[in-house]
Backbone and ligand atoms as CSV (ligand in chain L), in Angstrom:
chain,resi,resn,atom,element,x,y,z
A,1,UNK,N,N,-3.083,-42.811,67.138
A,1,UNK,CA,C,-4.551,-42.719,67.154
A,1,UNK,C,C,-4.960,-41.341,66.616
A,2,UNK,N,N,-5.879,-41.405,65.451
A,2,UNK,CA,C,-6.338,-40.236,65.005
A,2,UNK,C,C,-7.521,-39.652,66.338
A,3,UNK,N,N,-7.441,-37.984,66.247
A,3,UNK,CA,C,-8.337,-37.577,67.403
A,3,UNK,C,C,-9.577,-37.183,66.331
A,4,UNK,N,N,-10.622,-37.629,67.576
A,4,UNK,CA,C,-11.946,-37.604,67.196
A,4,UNK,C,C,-12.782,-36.186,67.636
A,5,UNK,N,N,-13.708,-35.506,66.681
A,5,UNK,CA,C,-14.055,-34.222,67.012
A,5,UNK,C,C,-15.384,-35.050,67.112
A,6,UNK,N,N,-16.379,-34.626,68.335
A,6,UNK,CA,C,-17.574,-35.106,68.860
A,6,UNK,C,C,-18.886,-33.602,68.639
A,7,UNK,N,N,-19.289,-34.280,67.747
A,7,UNK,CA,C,-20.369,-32.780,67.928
A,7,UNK,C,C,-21.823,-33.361,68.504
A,8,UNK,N,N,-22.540,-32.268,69.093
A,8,UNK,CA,C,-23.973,-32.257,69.516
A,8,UNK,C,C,-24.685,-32.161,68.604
A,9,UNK,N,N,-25.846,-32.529,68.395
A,9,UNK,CA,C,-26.807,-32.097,67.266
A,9,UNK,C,C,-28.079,-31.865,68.019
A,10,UNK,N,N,-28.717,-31.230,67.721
A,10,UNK,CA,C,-30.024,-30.547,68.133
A,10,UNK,C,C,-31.350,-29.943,67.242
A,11,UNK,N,N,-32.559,-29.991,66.990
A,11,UNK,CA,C,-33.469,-29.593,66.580
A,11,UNK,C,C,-34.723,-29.468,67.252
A,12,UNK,N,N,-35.516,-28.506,67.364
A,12,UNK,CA,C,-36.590,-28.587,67.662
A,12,UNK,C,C,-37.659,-27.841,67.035
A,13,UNK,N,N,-37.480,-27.340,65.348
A,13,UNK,CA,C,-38.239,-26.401,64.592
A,13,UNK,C,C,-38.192,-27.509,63.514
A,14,UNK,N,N,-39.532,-27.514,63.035
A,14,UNK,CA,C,-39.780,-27.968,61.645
A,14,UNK,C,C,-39.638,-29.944,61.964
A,15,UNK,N,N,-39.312,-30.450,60.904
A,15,UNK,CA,C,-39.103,-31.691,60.492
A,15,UNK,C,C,-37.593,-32.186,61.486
A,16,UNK,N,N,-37.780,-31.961,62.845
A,16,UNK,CA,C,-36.463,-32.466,63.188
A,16,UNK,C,C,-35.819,-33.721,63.224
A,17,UNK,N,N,-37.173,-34.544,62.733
A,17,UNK,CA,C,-36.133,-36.021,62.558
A,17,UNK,C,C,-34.925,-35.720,61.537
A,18,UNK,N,N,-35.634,-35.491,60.493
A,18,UNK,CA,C,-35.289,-35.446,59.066
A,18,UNK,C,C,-34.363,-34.478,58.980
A,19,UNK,N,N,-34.211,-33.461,59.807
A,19,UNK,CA,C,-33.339,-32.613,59.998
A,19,UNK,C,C,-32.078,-33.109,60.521
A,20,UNK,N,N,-32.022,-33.865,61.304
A,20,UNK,CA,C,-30.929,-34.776,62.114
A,20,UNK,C,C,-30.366,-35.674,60.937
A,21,UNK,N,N,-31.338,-36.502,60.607
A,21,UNK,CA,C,-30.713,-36.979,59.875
A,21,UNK,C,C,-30.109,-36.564,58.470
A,22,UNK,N,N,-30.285,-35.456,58.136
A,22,UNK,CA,C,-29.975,-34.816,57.011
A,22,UNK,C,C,-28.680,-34.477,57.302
A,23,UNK,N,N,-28.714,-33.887,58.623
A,23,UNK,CA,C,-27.183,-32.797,58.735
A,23,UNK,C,C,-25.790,-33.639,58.799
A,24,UNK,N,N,-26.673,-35.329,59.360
A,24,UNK,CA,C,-25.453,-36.132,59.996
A,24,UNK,C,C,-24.949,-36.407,58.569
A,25,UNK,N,N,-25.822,-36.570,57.224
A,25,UNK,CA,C,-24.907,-36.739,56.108
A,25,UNK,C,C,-24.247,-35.385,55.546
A,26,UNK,N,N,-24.552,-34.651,56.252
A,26,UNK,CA,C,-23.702,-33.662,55.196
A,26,UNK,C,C,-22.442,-33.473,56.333
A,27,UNK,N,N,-22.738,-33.939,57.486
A,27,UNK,CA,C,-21.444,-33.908,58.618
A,27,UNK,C,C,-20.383,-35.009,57.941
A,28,UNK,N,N,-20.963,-35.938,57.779
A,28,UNK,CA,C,-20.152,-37.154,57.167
A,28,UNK,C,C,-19.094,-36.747,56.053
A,29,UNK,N,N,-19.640,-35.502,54.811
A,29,UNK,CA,C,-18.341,-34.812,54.422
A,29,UNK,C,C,-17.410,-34.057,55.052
A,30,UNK,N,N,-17.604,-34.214,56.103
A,30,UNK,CA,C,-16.465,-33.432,56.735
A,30,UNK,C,C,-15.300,-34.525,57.322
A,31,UNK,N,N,-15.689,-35.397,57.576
A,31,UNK,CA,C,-15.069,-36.674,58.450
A,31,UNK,C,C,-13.955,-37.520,57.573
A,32,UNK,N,N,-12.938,-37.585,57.417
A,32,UNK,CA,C,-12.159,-38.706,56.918
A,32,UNK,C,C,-12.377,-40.460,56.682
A,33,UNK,N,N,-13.198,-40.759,57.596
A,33,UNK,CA,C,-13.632,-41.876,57.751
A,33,UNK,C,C,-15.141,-41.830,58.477
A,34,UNK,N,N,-15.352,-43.200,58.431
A,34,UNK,CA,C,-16.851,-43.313,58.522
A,34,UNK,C,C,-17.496,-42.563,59.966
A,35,UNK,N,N,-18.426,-42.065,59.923
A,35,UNK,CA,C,-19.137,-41.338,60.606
A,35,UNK,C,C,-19.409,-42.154,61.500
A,36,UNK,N,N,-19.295,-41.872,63.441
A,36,UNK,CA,C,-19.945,-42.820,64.465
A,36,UNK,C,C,-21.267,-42.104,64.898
A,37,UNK,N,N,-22.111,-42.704,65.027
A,37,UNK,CA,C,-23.623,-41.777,65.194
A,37,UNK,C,C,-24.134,-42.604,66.151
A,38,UNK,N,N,-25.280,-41.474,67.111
A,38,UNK,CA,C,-25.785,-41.962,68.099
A,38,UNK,C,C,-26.960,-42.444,67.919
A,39,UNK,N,N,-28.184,-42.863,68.305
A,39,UNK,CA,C,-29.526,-42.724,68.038
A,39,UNK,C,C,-29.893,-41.700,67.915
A,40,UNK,N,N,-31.524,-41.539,67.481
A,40,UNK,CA,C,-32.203,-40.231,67.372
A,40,UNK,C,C,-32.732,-40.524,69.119
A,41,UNK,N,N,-32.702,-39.296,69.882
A,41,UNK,CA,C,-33.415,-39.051,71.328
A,41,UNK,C,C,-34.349,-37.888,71.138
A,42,UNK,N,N,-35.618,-37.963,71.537
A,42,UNK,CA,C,-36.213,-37.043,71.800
A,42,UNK,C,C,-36.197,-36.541,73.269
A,43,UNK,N,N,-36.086,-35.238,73.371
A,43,UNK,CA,C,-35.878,-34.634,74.633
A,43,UNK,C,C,-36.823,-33.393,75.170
A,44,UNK,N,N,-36.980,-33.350,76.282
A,44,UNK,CA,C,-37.839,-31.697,76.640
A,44,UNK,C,C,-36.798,-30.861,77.053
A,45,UNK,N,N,-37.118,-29.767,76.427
A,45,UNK,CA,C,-36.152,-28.659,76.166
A,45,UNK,C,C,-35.933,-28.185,78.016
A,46,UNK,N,N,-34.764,-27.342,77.569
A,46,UNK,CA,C,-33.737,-27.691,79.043
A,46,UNK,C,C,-33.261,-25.824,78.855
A,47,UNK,N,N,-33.733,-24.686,79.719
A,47,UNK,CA,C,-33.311,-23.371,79.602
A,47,UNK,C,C,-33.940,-22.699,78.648
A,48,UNK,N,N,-35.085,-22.963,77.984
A,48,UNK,CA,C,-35.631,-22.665,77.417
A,48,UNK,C,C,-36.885,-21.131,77.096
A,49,UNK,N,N,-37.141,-20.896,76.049
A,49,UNK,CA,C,-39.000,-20.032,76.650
A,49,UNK,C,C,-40.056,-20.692,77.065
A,50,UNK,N,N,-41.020,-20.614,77.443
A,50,UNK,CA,C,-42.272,-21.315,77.737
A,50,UNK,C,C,-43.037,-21.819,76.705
A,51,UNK,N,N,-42.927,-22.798,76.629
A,51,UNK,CA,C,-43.918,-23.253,75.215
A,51,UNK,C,C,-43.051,-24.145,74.231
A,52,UNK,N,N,-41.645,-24.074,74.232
A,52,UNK,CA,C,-40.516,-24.466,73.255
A,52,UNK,C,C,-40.794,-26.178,73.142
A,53,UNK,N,N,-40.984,-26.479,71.690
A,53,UNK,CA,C,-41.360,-27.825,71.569
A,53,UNK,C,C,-40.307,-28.979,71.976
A,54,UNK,N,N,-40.486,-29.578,71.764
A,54,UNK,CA,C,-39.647,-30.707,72.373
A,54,UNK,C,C,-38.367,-30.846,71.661
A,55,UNK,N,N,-36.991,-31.763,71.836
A,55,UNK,CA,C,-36.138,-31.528,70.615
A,55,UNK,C,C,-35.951,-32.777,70.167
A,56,UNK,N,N,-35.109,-33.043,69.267
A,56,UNK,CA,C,-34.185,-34.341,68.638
A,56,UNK,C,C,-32.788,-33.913,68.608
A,57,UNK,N,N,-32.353,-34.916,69.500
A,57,UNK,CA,C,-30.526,-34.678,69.937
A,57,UNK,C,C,-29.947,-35.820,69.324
A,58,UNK,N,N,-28.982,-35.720,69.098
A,58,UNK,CA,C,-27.942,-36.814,68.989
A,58,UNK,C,C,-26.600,-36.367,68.672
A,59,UNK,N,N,-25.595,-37.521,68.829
A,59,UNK,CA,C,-23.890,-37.149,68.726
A,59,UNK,C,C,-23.736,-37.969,67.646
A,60,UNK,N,N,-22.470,-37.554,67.033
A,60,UNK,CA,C,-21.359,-38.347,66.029
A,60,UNK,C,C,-20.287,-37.634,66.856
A,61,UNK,N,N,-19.558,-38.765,65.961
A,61,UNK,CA,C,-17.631,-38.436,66.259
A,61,UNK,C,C,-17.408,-38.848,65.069
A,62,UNK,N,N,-16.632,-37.287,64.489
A,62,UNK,CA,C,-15.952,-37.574,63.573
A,62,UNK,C,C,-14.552,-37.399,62.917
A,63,UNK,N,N,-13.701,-37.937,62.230
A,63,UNK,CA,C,-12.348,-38.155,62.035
A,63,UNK,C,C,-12.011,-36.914,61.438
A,64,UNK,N,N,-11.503,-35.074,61.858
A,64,UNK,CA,C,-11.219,-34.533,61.001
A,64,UNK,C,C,-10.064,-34.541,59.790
A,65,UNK,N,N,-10.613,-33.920,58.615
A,65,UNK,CA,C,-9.508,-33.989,57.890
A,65,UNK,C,C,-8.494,-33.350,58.022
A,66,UNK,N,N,-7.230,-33.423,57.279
A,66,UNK,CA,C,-6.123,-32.909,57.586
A,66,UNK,C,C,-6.161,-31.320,57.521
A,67,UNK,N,N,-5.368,-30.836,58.245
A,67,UNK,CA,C,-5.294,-29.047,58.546
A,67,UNK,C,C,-6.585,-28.803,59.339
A,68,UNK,N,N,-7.748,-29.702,59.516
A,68,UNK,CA,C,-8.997,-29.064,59.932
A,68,UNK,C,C,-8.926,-28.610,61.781
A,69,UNK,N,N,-8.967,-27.383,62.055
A,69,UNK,CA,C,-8.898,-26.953,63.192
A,69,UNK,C,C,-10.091,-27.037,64.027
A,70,UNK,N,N,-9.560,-26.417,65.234
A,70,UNK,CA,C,-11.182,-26.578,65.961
A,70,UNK,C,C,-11.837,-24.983,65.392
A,71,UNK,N,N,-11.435,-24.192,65.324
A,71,UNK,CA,C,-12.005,-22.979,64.308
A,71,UNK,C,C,-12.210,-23.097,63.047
A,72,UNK,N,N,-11.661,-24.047,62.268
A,72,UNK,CA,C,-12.710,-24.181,61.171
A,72,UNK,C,C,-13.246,-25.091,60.984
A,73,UNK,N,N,-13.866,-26.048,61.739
A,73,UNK,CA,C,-14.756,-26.865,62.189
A,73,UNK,C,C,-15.989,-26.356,62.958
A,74,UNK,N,N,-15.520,-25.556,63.542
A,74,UNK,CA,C,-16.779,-24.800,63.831
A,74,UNK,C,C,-17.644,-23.856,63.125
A,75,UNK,N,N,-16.875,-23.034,62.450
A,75,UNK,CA,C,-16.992,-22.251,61.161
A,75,UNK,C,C,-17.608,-23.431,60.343
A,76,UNK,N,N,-17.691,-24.336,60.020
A,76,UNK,CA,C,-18.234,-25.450,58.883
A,76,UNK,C,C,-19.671,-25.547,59.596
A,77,UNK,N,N,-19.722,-25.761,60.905
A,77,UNK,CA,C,-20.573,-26.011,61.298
A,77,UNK,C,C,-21.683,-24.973,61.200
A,78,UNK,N,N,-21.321,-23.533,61.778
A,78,UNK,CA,C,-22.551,-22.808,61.721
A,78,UNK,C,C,-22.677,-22.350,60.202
A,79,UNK,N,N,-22.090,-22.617,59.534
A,79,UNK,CA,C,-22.322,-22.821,57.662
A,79,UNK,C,C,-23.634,-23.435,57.759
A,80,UNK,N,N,-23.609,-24.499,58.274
A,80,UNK,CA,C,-24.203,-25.809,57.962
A,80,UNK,C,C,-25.673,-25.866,58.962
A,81,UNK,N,N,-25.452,-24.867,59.794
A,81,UNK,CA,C,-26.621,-23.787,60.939
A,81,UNK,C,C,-27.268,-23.427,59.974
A,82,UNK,N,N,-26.920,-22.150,59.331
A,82,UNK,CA,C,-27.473,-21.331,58.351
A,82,UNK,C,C,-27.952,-22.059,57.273
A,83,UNK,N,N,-27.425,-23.258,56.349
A,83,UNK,CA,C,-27.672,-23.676,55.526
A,83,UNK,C,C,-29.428,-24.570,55.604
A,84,UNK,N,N,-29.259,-24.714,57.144
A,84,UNK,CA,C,-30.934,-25.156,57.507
A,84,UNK,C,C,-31.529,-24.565,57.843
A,85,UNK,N,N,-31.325,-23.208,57.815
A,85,UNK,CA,C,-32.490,-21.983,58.386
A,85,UNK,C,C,-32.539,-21.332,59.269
A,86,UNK,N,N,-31.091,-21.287,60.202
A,86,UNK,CA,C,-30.973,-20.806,61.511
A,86,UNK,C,C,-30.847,-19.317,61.213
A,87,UNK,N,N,-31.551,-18.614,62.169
A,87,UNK,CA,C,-31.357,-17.255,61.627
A,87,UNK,C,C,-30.613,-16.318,62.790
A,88,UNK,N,N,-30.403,-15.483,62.756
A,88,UNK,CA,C,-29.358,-14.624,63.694
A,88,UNK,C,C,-30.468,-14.796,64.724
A,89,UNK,N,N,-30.046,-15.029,66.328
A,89,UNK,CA,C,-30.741,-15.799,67.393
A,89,UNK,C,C,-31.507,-13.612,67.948
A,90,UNK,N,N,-32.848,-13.989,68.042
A,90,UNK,CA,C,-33.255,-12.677,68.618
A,90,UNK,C,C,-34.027,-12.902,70.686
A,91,UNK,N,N,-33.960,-14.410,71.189
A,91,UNK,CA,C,-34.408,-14.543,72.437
A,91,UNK,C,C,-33.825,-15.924,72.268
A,92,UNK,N,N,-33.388,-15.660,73.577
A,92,UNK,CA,C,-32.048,-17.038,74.439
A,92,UNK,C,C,-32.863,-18.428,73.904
A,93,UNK,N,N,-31.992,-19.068,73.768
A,93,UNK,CA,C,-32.750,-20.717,73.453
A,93,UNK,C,C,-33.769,-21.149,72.418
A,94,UNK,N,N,-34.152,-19.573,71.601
A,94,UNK,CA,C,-35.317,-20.266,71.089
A,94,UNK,C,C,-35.185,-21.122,70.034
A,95,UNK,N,N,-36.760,-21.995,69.733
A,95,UNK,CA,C,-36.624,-22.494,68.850
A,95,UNK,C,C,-35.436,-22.765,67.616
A,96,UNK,N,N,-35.301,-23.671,66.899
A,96,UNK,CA,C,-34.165,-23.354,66.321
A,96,UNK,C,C,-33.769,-24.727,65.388
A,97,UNK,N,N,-33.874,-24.567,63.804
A,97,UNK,CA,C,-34.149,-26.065,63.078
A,97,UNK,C,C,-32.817,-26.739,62.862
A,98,UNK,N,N,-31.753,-26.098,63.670
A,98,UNK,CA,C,-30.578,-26.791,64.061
A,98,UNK,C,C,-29.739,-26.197,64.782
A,99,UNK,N,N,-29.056,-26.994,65.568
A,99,UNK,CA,C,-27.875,-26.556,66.640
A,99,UNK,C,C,-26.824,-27.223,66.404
A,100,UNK,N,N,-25.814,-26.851,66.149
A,100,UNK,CA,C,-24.649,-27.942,66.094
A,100,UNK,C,C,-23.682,-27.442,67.309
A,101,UNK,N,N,-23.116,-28.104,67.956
A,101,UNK,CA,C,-22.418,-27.807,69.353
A,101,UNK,C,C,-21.150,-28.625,69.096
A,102,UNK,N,N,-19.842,-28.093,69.132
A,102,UNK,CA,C,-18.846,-28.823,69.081
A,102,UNK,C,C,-18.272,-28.978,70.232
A,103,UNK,N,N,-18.345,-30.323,70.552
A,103,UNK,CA,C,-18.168,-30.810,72.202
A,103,UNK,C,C,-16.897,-31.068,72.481
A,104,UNK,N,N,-15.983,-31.706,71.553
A,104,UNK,CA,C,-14.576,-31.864,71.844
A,104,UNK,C,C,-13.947,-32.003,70.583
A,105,UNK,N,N,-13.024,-31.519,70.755
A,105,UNK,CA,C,-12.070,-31.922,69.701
A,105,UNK,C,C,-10.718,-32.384,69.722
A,106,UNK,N,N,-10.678,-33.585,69.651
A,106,UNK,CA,C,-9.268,-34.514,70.324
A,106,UNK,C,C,-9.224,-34.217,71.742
A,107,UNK,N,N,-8.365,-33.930,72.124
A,107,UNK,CA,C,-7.757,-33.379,73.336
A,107,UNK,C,C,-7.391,-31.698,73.580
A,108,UNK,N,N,-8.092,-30.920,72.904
A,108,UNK,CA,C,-7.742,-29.350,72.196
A,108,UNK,C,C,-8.849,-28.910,73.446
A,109,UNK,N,N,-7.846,-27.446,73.976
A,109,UNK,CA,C,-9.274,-26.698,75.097
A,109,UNK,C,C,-8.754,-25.510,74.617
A,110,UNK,N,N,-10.136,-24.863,74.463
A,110,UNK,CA,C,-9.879,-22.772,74.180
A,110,UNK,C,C,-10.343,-22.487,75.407
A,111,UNK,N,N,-10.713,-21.398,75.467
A,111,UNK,CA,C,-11.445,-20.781,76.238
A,111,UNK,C,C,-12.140,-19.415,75.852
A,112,UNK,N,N,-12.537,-19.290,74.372
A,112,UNK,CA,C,-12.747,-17.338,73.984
A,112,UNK,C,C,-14.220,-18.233,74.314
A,113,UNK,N,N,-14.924,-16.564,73.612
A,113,UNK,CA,C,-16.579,-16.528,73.976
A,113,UNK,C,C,-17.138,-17.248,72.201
A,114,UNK,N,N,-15.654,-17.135,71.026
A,114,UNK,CA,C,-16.493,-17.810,70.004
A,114,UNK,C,C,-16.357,-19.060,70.256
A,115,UNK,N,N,-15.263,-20.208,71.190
A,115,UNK,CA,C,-15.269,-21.229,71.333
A,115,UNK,C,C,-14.832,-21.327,72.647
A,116,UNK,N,N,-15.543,-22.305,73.335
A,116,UNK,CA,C,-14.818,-22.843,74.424
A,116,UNK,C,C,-14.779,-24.159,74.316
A,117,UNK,N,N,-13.996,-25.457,74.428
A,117,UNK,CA,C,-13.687,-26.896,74.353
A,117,UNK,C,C,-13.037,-27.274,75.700
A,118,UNK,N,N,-13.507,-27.901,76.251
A,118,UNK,CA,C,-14.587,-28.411,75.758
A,118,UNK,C,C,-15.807,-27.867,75.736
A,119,UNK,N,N,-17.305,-28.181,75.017
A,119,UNK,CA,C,-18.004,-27.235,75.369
A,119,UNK,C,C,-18.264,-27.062,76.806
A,120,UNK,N,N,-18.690,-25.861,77.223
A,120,UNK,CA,C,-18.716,-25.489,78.554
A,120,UNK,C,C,-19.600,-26.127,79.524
A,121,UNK,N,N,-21.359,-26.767,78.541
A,121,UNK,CA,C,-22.133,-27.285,79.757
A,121,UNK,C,C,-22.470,-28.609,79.737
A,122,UNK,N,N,-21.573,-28.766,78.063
A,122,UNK,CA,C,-21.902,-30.502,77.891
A,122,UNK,C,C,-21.962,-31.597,78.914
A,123,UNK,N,N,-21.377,-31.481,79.756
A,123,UNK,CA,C,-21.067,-32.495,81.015
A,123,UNK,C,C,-22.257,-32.755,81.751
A,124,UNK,N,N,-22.886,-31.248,81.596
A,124,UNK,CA,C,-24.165,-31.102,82.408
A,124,UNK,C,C,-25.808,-31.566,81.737
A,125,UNK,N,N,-25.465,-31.753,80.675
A,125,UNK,CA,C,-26.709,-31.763,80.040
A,125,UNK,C,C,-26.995,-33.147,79.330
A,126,UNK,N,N,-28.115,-33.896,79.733
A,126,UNK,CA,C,-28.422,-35.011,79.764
A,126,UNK,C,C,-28.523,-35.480,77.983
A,127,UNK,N,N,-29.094,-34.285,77.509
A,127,UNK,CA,C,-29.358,-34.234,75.749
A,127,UNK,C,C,-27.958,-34.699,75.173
A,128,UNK,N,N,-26.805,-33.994,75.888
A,128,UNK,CA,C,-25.560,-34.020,74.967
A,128,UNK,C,C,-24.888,-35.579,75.346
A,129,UNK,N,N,-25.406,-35.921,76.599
A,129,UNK,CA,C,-24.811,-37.274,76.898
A,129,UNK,C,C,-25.294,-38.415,77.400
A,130,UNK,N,N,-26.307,-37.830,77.020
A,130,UNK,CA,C,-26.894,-39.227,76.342
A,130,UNK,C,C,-26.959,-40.091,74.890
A,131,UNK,N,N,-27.123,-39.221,74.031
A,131,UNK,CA,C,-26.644,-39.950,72.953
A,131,UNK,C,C,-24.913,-39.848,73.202
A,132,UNK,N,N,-24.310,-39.326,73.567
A,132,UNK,CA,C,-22.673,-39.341,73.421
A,132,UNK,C,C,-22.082,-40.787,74.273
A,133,UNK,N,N,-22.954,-41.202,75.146
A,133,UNK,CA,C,-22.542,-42.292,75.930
A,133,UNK,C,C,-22.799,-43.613,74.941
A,134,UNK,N,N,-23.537,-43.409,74.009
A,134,UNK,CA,C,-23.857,-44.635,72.932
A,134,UNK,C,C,-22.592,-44.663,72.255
A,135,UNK,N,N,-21.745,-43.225,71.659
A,135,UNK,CA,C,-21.036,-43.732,70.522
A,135,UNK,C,C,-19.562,-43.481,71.549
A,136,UNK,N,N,-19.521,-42.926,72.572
A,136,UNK,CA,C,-18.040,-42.603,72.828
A,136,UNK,C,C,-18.431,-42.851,74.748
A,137,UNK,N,N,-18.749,-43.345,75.272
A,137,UNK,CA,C,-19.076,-44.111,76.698
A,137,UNK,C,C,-17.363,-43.660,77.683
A,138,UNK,N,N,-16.398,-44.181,76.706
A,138,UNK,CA,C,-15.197,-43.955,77.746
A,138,UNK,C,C,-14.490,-42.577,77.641
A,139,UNK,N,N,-15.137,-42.086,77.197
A,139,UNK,CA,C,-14.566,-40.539,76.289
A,139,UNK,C,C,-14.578,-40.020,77.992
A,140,UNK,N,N,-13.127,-39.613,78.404
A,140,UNK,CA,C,-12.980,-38.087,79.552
A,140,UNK,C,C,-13.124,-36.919,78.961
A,141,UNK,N,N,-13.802,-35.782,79.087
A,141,UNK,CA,C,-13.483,-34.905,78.485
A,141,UNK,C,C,-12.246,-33.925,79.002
A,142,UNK,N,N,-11.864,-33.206,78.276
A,142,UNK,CA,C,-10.401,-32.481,79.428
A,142,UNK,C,C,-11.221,-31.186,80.364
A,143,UNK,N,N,-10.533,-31.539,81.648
A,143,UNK,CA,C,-11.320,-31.102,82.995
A,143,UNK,C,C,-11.585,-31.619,83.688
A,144,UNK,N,N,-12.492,-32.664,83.151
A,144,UNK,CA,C,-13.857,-33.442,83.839
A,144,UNK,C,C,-12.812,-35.028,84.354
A,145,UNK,N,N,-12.948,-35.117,85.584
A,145,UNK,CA,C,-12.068,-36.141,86.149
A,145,UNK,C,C,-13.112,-37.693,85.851
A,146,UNK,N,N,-14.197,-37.526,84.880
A,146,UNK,CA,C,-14.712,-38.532,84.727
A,146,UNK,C,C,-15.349,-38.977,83.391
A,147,UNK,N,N,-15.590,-39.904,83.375
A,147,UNK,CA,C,-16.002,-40.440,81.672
A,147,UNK,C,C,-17.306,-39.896,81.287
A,148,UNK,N,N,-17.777,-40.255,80.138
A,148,UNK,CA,C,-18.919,-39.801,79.673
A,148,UNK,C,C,-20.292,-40.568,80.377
A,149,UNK,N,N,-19.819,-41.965,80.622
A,149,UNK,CA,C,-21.330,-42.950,81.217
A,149,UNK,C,C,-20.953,-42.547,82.792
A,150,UNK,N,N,-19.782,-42.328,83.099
A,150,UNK,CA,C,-19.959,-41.743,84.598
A,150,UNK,C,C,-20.715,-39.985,85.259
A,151,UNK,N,N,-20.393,-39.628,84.187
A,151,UNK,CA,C,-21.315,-38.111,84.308
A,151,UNK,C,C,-22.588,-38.408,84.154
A,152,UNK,N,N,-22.877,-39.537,82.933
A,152,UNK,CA,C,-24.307,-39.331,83.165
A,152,UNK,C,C,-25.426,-40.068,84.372
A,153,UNK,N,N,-24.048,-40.933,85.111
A,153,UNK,CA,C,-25.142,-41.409,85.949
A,153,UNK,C,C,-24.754,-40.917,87.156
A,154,UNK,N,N,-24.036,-39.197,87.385
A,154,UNK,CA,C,-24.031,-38.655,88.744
A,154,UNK,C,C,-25.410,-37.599,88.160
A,155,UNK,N,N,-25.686,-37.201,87.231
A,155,UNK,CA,C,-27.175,-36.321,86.945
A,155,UNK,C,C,-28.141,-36.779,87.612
A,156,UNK,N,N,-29.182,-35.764,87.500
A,156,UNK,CA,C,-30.696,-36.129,88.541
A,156,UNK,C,C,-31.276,-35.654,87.577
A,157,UNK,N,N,-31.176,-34.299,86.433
A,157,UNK,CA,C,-32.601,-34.332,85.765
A,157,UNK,C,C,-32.782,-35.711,84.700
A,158,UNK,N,N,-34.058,-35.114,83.865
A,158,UNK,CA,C,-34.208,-36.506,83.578
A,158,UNK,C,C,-34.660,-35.907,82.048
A,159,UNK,N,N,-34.154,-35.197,81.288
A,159,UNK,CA,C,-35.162,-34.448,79.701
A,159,UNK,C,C,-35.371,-35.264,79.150
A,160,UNK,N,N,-35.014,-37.015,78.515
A,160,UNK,CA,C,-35.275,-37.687,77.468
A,160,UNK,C,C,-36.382,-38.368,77.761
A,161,UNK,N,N,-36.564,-38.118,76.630
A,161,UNK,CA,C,-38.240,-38.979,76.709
A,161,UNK,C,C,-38.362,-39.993,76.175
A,162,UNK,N,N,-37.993,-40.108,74.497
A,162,UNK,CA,C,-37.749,-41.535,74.482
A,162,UNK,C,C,-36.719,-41.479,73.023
A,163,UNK,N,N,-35.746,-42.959,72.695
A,163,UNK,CA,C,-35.308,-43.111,71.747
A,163,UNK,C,C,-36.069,-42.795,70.351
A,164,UNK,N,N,-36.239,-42.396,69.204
A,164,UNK,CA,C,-36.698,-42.648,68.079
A,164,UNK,C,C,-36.348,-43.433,67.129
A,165,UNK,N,N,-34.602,-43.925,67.039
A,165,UNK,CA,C,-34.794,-44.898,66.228
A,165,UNK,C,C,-33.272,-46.234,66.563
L,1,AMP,P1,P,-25.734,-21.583,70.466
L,1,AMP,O1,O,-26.878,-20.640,70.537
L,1,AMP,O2,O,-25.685,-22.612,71.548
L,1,AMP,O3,O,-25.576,-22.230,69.103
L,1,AMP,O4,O,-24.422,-20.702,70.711
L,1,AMP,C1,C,-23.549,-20.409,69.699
L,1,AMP,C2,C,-22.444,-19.490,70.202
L,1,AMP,O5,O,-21.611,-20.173,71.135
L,1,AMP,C3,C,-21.586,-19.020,69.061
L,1,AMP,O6,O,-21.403,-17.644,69.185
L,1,AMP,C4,C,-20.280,-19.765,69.255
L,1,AMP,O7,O,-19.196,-18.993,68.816
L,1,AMP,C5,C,-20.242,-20.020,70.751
L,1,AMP,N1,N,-19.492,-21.218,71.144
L,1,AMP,C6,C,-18.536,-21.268,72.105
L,1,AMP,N2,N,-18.048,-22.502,72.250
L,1,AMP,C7,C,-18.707,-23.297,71.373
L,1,AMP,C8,C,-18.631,-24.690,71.060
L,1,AMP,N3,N,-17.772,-25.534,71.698
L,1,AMP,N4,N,-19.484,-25.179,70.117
L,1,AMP,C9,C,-20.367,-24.347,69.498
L,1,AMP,N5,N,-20.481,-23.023,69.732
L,1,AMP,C10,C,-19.648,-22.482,70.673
């Protein structure tokens, strides 16, 4: 079984449908095989500043190519940050016309401050798993003694507001 790298996607600046869906095709060059994608979710921002607009989340899992590490997969990714306008972050959480979060990769755990895998609060956050329970439902992450549709139904907050598409 080839291992699957699961990323977060996030927007809440500018055109974030279109933003989502933009990034998931340029994610799709990264993938060996066909791209698994979640719905578009709109969500209310979660740790945020006061005022921070709402976001558009969603997951893929995708097949890396050969030699591709979890460091340069991530490295591709905040390429691909910058390439939509993300600018060096100056206040926690803000705004931001993309986030890419790499949630797992196969069965691989770091622990530095440029990566930790799995990510560190994914488990916790309704944005990251909720769309992740659409495309990968039985996914354990390593740690977590439970699946992805079982984490999300021990949560109490509630950020999604509604599907978009
Ligand atoms: P953020 O503002 O959420 O995009 O945070 C990005 C920072 O988190 C970068 O400095 C990354 O090096 C670090 N980081 C640690 N683990 C991860 C991960 N699994 N996925 C994405 N960024 C990570």
């Amino acid at each position: 079984v080839q291992a699957i790298a699961y990323i977060a996607l996030g927007s809440n600046l500018g055109d974030s449908r279109r933003t989502v869906l933009r990034a998931m095709e340029r994610l799709q060059e990264l993938s060996g095989q066909p791209l698994v994608k979640s719905s578009l979710l709109e969500t209310t921002p979660v740790d945020c500043p006061p005022g921070s607009p709402n976001f558009v989340n969603a997951a893929v899992g995708l097949v890396p190519r050969a030699g591709e590490t979890p460091e340069s997969l991530l490295a591709k990714l905040q390429q691909l940050e910058r390439e939509f306008g993300r600018t060096a972050k100056k206040i926690l959480n803000e705004a931001r016309p993309l986030d890419l979060d790499l949630i797992a990769f196969g069965n691989e755990t770091r622990a530095t401050p440029e990566l930790t895998l799995p990510h560190l609060r994914a488990h916790l956050r309704r944005f990251v798993l909720e769309p992740l329970a659409e495309i990968a439902p039985n996914l354990v992450l390593a740690g977590q003694g439970s699946s992805v549709v079982e984490l999300l139904r021990q949560l109490t907050s509630g950020e999604v507001v509604r599907r978009l598409q």
